[in-house]
C-alpha angles and dihedrals in degrees: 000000000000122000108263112232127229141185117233139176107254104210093147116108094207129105110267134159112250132156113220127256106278080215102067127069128266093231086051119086112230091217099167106011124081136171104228116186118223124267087017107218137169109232098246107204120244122263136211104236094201099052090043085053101052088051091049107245096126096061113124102177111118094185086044096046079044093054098048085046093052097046089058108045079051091052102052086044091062103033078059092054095045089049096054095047083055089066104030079062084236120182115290085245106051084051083047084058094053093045092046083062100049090051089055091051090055095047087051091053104041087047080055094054084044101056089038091048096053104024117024092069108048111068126307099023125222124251137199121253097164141031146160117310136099137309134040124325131087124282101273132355111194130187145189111215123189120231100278094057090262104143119233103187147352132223118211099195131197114196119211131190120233098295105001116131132197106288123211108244127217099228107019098045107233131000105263102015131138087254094043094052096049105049082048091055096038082056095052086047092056099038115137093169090048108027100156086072086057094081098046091046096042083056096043087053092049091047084059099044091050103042087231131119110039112262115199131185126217133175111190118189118197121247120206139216114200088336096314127108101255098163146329135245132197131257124220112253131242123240116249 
């Protein structure tokens, strides 16, 4: 069916499209009377989803816009620091430090692109959790959730810089161990600095103990392209 038209009084001073009255003269000016059609739309020019998508522009994640945001913002702090300790002559450690950070930034956002590449397209998508910030927790914690907000499985995620490999800590055994995963959990559950982790860990802790749902472990290292994060890839996991 085609929109009805209407004339209407047009008392409101802002900019609308209109098309003017058929009854009154070109040479006369149609000052308060307009012809609206019904529903009134702009015309809003056809995209191609796949291409938008590529560029990014379909992406409806706000922890996952925040996360790229906050890398960043983390990034740029610390390239400026390096960069002042280049030409302040600092010790070849302290520069060391600066450039430590800036790796980890790149390994957090190429496990991003990863996980965005190969799960956020097949159904159910997955969806960010976690992501970088402070406190305790691991890099990146995933999920896909049905339709109904059940989740069906959960990602724990350990983002690597080009060329960075699991480390052995001195207080949670392996990166990416059983152990490891669940005192860092445990710690996100009992957080007073950070509670709103408690929940999320509380529920990945649960998902472990239960069995259900599916937890899955994924260390993804960047790969770069003439110094930039052009993808990641991922690392073999250790047993235990």
């Amino acid at each position: 069916m085609k929109d009805a038209l209407k004339v209407v009084r047009n008392n409101n001073p802002k900019k609308q499209l209109y098309k003017k009255d058929p009854s009154i003269p070109n040479h006369q000016a149609d000052l308060n009377t307009r012809t609206f059609v019904t529903p009134l739309k702009e015309k809003v020019p056809a995209q191609n989803n796949k291409k938008v998508a590529a560029a990014g522009l379909l992406r409806k994640d706000p922890k996952l816009e925040q996360h790229y945001k906050d890398l960043a913002d983390y990034e740029a702090a610390y390239q400026k620091k390096l960069d002042n300790a280049i030409k302040n002559g600092d010790s070849t450690r302290r520069q060391g430090a600066f450039k430590a950070k800036i790796t980890e930034a790149k390994g957090e956002r190429a496990a991003a692109m990863y996980m965005e590449k190969h799960f956020a397209t097949p159904p159910p998508p997955a969806k960010m959790e976690l992501g970088f910030g402070p406190g305790p927790g691991v890099d990146q914690i995933w999920s896909k959730r049905d339709e109904n907000g059940k989740v069906l499985e959960y990602f724990v995620v350990e983002a690597k810089g080009p060329g960075a490999k699991l480390q052995r800590t001195q207080t949670k055994g392996m990166q990416m161990s059983n152990e490891w995963i669940e005192k860092n959990l445990t710690a996100m559950k009992k957080s007073k600095k950070y509670p709103e982790k408690n929940q999320l860990g509380s529920d990945l802790l649960d998902a472990i103990e239960d069995g259900d749902p599916k937890m899955t472990k994924m260390v993804i290292e960047a790969v770069e392209t003439d110094g930039v994060v052009s993808s990641g890839k991922l690392q073999p996991l250790l047993k235990g």
